[in-house]
N, C-alpha and C positions, 0 to 999 in steps of 0.2 A: 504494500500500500504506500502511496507517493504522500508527499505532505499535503498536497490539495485534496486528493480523499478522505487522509486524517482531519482536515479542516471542516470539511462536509461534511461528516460524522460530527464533530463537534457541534456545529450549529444547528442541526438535525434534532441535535438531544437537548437544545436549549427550551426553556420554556419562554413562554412570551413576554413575563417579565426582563429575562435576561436577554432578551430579544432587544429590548425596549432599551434597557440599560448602554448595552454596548453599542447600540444606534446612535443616544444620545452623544456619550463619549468621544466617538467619531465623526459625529457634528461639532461639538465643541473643541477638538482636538484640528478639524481645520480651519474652525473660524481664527484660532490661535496662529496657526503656519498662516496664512493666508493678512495677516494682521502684522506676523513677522516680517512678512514680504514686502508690505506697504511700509512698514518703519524703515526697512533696508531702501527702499525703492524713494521714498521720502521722507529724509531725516528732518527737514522744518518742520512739517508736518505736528503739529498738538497731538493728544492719545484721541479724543476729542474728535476730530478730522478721521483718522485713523477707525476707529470704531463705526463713527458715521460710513465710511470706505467700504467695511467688511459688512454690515447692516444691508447694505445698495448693493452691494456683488450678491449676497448673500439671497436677496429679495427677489435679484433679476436670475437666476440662474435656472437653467432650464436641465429638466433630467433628460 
């Protein structure tokens, strides 16, 4: 078994809570890199601005 079938089996056997859990996690875990990015991309930039940034990215993105 490859680690992508072991991963599959793992999320398989989650319930919905932990569903929900590691969803959110990984929404917040990129609005952070993606927050990092804009402070790298714009150091003048307020946190302020920055937040407003990832909010708008965040809003318009399409699955």
């Amino acid at each position: 078994m490859n680690s992508r079938q072991i991963q599959i089996e793992i999320f398989k056997k989650m319930s919905p809570a932990e569903e929900l859990k590691l969803s959110m996690r990984l929404y917040w875990s990129a609005r952070r890199l993606k927050a990092s990015w804009l402070r790298e991309q714009h150091p003048d930039w307020t946190e302020e601005q920055v937040q407003k940034n990832v909010t708008e990215i965040f809003r318009n993105a399409r699955t």
